[in-house]
VMD Tcl script that draws the C-alpha trace (Angstrom):
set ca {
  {112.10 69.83 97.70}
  {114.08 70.70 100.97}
  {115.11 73.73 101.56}
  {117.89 74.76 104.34}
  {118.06 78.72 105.38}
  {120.96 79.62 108.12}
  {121.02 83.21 109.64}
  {123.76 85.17 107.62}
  {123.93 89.11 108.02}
  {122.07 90.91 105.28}
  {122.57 94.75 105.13}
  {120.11 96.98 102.59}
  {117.42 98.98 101.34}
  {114.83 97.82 99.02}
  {111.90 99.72 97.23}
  {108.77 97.48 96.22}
  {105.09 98.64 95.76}
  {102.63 99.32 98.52}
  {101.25 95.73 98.24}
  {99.40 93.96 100.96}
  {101.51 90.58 100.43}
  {104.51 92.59 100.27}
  {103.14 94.27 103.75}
  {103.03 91.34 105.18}
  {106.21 89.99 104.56}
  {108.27 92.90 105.28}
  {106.30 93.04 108.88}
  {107.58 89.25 109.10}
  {111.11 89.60 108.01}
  {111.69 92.80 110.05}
  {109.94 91.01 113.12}
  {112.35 88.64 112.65}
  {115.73 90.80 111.69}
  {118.29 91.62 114.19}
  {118.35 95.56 115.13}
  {115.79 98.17 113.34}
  {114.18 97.82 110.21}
  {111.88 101.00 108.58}
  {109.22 99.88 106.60}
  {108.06 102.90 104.46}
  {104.71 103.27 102.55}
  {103.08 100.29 104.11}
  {99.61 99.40 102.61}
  {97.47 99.90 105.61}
  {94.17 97.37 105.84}
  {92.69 95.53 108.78}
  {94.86 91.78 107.05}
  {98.38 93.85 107.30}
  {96.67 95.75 111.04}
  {95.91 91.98 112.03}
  {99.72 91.24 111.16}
  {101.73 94.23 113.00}
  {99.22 92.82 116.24}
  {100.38 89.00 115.55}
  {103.82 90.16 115.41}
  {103.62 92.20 118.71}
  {101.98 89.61 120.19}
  {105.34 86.95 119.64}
  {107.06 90.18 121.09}
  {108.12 92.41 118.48}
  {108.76 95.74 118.94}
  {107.00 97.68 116.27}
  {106.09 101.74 116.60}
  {104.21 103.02 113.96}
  {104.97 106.67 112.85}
  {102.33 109.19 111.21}
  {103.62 110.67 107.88}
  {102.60 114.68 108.22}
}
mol new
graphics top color blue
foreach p $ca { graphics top sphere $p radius 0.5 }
foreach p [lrange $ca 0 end-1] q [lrange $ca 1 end] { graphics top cylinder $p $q radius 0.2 }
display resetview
């Protein structure tokens, strides 16, 4: 199967469980995205740690924010 994917603008908010495969690909799409992206309620583990330090590393911009 081939598969062709062209940037197009994509504008939302989505709500999915605090998954570590879900983790990892919102940390790749927003890495990718165009402007800011807010990731909220993140599973934090040293495979999704591992992927915010990958992404920085191709030179994404990622802060993290503590939730008080």
């Amino acid at each position: 199967m081939n598969c062709k994917v062209e940037k197009s603008s994509i504008d939302g908010k989505i709500i999915c469980p605090s998954n570590k495969s879900y983790t990892h690909r919102a940390i790749f799409m927003a890495s990718l995205a165009d402007g800011k992206s807010m990731i909220k309620n993140i599973l934090k583990s040293g495979d999704t740690i591992a992927t915010i330090n990958a992404c920085k590393n191709f030179g994404a911009e990622i802060k993290e924010e503590k939730i008080t």
